[in-house]
C-alpha positions as CSV (number, residue, x, y, z in Angstrom):
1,X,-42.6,-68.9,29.5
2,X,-44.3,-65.6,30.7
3,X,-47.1,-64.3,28.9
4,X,-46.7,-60.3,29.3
5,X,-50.0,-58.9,30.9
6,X,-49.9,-55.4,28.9
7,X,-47.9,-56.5,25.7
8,X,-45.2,-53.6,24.9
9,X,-46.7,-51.6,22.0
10,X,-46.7,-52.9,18.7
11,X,-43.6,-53.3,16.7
12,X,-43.6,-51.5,13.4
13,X,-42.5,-54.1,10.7
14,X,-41.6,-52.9,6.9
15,X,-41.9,-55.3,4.1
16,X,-39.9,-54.9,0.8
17,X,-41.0,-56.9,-1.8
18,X,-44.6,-57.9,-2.5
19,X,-44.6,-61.5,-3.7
20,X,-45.6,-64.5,-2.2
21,X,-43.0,-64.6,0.9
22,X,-43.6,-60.5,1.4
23,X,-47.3,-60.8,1.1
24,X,-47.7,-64.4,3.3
25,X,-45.8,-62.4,6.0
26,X,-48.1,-59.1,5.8
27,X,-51.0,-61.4,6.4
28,X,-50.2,-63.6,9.3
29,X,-49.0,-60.1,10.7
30,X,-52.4,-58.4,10.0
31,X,-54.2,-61.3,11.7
32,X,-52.2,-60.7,14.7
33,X,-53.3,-56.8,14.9
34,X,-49.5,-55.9,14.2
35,X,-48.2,-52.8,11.9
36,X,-46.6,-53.2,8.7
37,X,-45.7,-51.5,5.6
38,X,-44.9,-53.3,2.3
39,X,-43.3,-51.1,-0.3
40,X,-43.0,-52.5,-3.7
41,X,-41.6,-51.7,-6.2
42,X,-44.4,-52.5,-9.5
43,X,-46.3,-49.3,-9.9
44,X,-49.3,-51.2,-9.1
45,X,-50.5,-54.6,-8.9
46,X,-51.5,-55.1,-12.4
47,X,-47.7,-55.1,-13.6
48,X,-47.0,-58.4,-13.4
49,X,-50.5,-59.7,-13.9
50,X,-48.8,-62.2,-16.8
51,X,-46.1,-62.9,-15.2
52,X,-44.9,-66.0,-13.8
53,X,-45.9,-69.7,-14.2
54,X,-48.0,-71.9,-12.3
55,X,-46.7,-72.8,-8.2
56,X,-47.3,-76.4,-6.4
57,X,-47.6,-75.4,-3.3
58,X,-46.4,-78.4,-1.1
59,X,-48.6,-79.4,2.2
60,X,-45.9,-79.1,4.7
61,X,-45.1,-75.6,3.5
62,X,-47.0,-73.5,1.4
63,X,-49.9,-75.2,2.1
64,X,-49.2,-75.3,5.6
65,X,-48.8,-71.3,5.4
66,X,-51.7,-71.0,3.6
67,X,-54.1,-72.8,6.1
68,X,-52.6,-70.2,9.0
69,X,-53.4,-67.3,6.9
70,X,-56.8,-68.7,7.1
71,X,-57.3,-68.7,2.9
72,X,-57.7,-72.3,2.3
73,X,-61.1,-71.5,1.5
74,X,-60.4,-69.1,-1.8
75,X,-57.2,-71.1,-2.3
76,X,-59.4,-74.1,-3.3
77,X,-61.5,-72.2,-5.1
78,X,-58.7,-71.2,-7.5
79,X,-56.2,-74.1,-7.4
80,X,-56.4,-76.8,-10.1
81,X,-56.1,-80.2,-9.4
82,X,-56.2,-81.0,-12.9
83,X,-53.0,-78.7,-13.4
84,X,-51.4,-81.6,-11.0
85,X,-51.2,-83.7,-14.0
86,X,-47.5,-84.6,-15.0
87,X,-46.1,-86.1,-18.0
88,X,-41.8,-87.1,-18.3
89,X,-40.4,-88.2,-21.4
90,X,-37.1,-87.7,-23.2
91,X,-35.9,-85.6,-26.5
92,X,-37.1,-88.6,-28.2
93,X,-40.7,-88.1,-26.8
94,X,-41.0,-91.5,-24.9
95,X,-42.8,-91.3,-21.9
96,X,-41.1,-92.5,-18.9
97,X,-44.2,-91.1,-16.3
98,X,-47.2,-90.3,-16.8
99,X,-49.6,-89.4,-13.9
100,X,-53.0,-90.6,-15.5
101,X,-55.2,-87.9,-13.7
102,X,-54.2,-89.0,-10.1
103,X,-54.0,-86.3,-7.4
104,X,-50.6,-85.9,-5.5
105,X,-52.3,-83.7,-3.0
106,X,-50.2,-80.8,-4.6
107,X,-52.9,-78.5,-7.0
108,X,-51.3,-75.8,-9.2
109,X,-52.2,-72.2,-9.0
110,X,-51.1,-69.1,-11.1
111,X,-48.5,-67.0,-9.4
112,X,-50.5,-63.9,-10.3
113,X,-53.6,-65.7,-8.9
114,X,-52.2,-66.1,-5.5
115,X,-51.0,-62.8,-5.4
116,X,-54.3,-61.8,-5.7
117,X,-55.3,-63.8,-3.3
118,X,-52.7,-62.7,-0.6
119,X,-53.5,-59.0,-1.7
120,X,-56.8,-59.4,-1.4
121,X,-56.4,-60.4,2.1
122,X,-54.9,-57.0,4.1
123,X,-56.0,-53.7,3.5
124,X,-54.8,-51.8,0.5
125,X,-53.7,-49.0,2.8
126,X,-50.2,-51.0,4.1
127,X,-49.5,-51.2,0.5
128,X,-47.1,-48.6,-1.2
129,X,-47.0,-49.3,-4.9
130,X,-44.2,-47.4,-7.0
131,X,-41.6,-47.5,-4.2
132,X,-38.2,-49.1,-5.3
133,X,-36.0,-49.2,-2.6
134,X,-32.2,-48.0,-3.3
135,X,-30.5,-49.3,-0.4
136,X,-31.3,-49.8,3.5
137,X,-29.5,-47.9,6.6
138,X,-28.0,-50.5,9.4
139,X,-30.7,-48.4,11.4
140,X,-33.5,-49.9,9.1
141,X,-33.9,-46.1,7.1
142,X,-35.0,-47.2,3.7
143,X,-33.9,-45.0,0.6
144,X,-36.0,-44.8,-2.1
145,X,-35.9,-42.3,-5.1
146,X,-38.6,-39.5,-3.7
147,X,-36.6,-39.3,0.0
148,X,-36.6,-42.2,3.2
149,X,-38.8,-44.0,5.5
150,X,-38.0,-44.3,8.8
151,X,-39.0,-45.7,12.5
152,X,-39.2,-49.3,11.9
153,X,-38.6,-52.2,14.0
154,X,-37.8,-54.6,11.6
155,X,-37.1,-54.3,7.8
156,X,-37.3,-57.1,6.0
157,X,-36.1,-58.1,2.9
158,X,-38.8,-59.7,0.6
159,X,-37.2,-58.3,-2.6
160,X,-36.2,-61.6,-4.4
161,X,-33.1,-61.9,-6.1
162,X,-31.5,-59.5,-6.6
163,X,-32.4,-57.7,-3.0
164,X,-30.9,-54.4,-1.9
165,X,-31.7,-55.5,1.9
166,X,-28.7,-58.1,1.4
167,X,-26.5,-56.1,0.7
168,X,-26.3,-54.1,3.9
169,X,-25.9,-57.6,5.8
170,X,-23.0,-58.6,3.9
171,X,-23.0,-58.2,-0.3
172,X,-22.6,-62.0,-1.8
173,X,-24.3,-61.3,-5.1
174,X,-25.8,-64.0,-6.9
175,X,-23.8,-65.9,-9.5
176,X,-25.1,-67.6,-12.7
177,X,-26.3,-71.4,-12.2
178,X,-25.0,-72.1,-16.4
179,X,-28.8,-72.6,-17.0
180,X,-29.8,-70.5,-19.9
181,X,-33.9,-70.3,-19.8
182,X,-35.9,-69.0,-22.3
183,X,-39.7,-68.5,-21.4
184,X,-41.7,-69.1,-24.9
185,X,-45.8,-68.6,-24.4
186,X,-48.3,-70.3,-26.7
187,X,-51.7,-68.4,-26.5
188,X,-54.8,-70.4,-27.6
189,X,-52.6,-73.4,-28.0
190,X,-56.3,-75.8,-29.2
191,X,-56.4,-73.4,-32.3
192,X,-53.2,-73.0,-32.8
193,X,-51.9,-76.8,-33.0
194,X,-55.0,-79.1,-31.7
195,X,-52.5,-82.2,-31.4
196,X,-50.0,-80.5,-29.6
197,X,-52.6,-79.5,-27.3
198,X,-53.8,-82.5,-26.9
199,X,-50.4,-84.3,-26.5
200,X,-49.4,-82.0,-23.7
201,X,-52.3,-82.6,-21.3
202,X,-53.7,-80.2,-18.2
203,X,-50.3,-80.3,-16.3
204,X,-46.8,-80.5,-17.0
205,X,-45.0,-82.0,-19.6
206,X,-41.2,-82.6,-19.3
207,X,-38.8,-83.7,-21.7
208,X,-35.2,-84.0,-21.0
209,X,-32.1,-84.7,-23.6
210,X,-29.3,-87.5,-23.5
211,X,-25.7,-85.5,-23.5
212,X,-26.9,-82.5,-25.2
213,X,-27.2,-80.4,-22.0
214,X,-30.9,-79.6,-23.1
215,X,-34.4,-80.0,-21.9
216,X,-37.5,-78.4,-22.4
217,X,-40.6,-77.9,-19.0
218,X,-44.1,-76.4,-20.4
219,X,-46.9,-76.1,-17.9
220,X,-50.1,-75.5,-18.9
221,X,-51.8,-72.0,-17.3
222,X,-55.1,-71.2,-15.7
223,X,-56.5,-69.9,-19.1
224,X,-55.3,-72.9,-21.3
225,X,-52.2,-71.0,-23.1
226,X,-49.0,-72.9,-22.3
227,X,-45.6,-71.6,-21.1
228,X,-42.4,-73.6,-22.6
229,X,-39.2,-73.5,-21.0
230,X,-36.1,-73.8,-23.0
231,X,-33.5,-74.9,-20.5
232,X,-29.6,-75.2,-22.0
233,X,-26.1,-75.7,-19.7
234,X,-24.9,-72.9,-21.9
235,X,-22.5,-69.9,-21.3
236,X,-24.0,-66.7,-19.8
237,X,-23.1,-65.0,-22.7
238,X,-24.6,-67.3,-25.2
239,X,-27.4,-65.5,-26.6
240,X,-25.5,-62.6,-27.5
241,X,-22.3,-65.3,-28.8
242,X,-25.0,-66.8,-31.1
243,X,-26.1,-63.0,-32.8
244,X,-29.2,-62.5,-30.8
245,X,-29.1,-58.9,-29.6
246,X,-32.8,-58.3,-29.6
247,X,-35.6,-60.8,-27.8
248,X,-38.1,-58.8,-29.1
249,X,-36.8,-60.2,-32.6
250,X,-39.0,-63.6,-31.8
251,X,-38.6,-65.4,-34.7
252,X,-34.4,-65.1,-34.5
253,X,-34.6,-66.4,-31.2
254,X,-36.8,-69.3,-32.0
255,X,-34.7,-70.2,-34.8
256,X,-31.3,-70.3,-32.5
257,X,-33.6,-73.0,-30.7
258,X,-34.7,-75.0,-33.5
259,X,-31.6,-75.1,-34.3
260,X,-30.4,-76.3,-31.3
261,X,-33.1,-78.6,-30.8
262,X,-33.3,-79.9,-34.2
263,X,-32.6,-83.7,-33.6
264,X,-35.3,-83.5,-30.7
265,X,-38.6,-85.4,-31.9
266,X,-41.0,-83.0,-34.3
267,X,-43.8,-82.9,-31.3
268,X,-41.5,-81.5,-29.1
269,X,-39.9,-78.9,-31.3
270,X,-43.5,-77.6,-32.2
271,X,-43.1,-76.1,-28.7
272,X,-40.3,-73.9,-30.0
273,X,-42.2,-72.8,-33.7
274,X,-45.4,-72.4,-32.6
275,X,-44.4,-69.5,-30.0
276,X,-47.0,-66.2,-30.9
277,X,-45.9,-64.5,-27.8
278,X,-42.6,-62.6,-26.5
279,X,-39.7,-64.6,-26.0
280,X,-38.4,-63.7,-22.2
281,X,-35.0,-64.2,-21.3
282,X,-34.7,-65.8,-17.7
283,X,-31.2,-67.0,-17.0
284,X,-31.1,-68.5,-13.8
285,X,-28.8,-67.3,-11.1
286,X,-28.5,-69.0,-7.2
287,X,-26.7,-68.1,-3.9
288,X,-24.3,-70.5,-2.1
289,X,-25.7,-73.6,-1.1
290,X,-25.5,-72.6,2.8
291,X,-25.7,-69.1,2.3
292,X,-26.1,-67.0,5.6
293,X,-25.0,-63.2,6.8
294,X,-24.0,-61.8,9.7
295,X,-27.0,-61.2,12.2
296,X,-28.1,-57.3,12.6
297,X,-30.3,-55.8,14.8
298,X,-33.4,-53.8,12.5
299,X,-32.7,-55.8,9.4
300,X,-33.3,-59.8,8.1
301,X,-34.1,-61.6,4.7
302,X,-36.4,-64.5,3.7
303,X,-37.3,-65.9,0.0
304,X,-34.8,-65.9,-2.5
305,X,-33.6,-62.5,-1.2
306,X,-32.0,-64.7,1.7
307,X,-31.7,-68.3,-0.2
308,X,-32.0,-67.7,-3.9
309,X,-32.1,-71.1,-5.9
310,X,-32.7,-72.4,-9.3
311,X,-36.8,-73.4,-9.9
312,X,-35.5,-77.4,-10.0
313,X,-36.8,-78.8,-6.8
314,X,-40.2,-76.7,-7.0
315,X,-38.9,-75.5,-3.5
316,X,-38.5,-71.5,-4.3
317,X,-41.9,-70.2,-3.1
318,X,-43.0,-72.8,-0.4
319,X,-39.8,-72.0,1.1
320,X,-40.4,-68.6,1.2
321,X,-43.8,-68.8,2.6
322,X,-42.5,-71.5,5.0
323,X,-39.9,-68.0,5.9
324,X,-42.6,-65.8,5.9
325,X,-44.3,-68.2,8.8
326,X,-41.4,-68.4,10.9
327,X,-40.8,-64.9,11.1
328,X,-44.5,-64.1,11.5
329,X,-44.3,-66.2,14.5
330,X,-41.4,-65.2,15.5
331,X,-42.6,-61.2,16.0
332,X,-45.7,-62.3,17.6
333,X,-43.9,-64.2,20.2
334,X,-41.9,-61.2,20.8
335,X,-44.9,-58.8,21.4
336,X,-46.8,-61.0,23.4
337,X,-44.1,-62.8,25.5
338,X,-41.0,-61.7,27.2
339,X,-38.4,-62.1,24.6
340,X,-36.9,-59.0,22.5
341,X,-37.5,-58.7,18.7
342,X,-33.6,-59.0,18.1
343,X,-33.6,-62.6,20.3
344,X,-36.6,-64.0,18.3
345,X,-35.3,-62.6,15.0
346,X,-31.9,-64.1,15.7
347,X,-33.9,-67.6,16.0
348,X,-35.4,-67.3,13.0
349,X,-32.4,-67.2,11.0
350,X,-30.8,-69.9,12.2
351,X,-34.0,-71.6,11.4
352,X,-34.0,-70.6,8.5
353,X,-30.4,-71.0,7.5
354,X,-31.1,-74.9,8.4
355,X,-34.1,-75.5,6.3
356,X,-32.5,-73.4,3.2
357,X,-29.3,-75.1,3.1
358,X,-31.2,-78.7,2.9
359,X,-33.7,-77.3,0.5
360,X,-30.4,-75.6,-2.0
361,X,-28.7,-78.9,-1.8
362,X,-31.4,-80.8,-3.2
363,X,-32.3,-78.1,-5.6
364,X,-28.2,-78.0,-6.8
365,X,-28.5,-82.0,-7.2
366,X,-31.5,-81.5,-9.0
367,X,-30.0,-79.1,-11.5
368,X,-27.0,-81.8,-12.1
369,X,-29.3,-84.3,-12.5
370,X,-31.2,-83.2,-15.2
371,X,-28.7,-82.9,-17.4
372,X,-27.2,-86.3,-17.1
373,X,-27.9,-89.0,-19.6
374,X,-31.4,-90.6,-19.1
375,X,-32.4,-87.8,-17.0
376,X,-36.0,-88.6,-17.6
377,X,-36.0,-92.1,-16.4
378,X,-33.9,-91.3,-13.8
379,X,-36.5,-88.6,-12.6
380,X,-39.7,-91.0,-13.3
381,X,-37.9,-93.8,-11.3
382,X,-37.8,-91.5,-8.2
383,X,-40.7,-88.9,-8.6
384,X,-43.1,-90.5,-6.8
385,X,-40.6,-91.1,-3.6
386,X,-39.3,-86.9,-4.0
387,X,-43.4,-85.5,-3.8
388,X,-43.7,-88.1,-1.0
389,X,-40.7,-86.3,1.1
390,X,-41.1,-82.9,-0.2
């Protein structure tokens, strides 16, 4: 390998999408004195500052990205190990797994929390809030609203599922997974029910159903409030089949799901009726298991813009920051060695496409496997061996 003695100058990288893949990328890049731009579409970055649930960031690859950005430090500061704490039962409420309190080496952190964090760590000045991209060129011109952006090396597509990067590299939208998911919040859950509270613990609490096609995740948040999913195999269209036209009508929604949840055990329902915040709507769509596009020069993907998947297998964001560290190290080879940008980014996606397609098959088996009968003591009979390879 030959190290170049006067590395060519810089390449100029630009970065759509500011979320953890986008952001993980910016700051291995700023560590390694190279140029980028992120442009992102929130007007700024208290948009989303409620948004999102709590991430387990896995040691081999959000972890591991982590510790090369060099924020293990504040990372520890603000992950909970607490939050690791798991409890699986079915629609019945018997437990099948129940952590106890023991560490799995994995601590949760709030997704708005670690965008802080990742923020926090490149100047605000290669940040350009406000800017939603309409489409790319071949040539790496970005459109957006108020006119273009131009002379980039390198734009990559950070912009989650429904990316308009992809579609210049080959348009395969995404299609519906059949998961319905309905996000329901409980704020000050210890006043609001105290046993519930106490029931659901300082992590996760799973239930699945037998044959009903049903289950329902909460996870408990940085600031105590909890966040319910309501997960049904339903059709697409089932919301609007069933008369609900308007989410912001919370207490029709919540009544569809008592409804449909009505021969689950009262302490799991209470999830559903004691909702006091918006009900969000979060059908869950996925790419092709083995998804991949055509290689072009100027342009490439990572995160669920180039492998979107279902939130099943926990593998959504560590993948994209394990992306976000291949390419990162992929650009910094090129600059320093004798290799071109296009050769190095050409590696990286078939990297990429290798560790995506393992991590979508797993997260498509996962989906299945919830919603077979004795779901829950099938999953507690194996958790311990999935955190151990994951």
């Amino acid at each position: 390998m030959t190290i170049r003695s006067e590395p060519e100058q810089r390449p100029k990288i630009a970065i759509i999408g500011a979320g953890p893949g986008g952001l993980t990328l910016a700051r291995l890049l700023h560590l390694a004195n190279i140029p980028f731009t992120i442009f992102e579409s929130d007007k700024s970055r208290e948009a989303r500052r409620v948004t999102g649930g709590v991430l387990d960031l896995h040691p081999q690859s959000g972890q591991r990205a982590i510790r090369e950005a060099g924020l293990w430090g504040i990372y520890q500061q603000h992950a909970s190990y607490d939050a690791e704490a798991l409890i699986i039962t079915d629609h019945h409420n018997q437990v099948f797994y129940n952590t106890n309190g023991a560490s799995r080496g994995r601590p949760e952190i709030d997704r708005p929390v670690l965008r802080d964090i990742l923020l926090d760590s490149i100047p605000e000045r290669h940040v350009r809030w406000a800017h939603r991209l309409q489409r790319v060129d071949l040539d790496g011109t970005l459109h957006f609203p108020h006119g273009t952006e131009t002379g980039f090396d390198l734009v990559v597509g950070a912009d989650g599922a429904w990316s308009k990067v992809r579609p210049t590299l080959g348009f395969i939208p995404p299609f519906y997974s059949g998961v319905v998911c309905l996000e329901l919040r409980i704020s000050r859950p210890s006043e609001v029910d105290p046993a519930m509270d106490r029931m659901l613990g300082p992590g996760s609490y799973l239930a699945y159903g037998g044959d009903d096609d049903m289950a329902l995740h909460t996870q408990r948040q940085g600031d105590g409030s909890l966040r319910t999913y309501a997960l049904l195999r339903r059709p697409e269209s089932w919301l609007r089949d069933c008369g609900v036209v308007d989410l912001a009508d919370r207490e029709a929604v919540t009544a569809l799901l008592r409804r449909e949840y009505a021969h689950w055990h009262p302490d799991l329902t209470r999830l559903i009726s004691r909702c006091n915040e918006p009900v969000v709507n979060r059908p869950l769509y996925m790419l092709p298991v083995g998804h991949r596009w055509p290689h072009r020069s100027h342009l490439t993907l990572l995160g669920d813009a180039a492998h979107l998947m279902t939130p099943f297998a926990g593998e959504g964001v560590n993948t994209a920051m394990c992306d976000a560290l291949s390419l990162a190290r992929a650009i910094i080879h090129h600059y320093y060695y004798s290799s071109t940008l296009d050769e190095e980014v050409r590696a990286y996606e078939e990297e990429l496409a290798a560790r995506a397609t393992r991590v979508q098959q797993v997260t498509w088996e996962e989906l299945l496997g919830m919603f077979e009968p004795n779901a829950g003591q099938r999953l507690a009979e194996r958790y311990d061996d999935l955190v151990a390879a994951g």
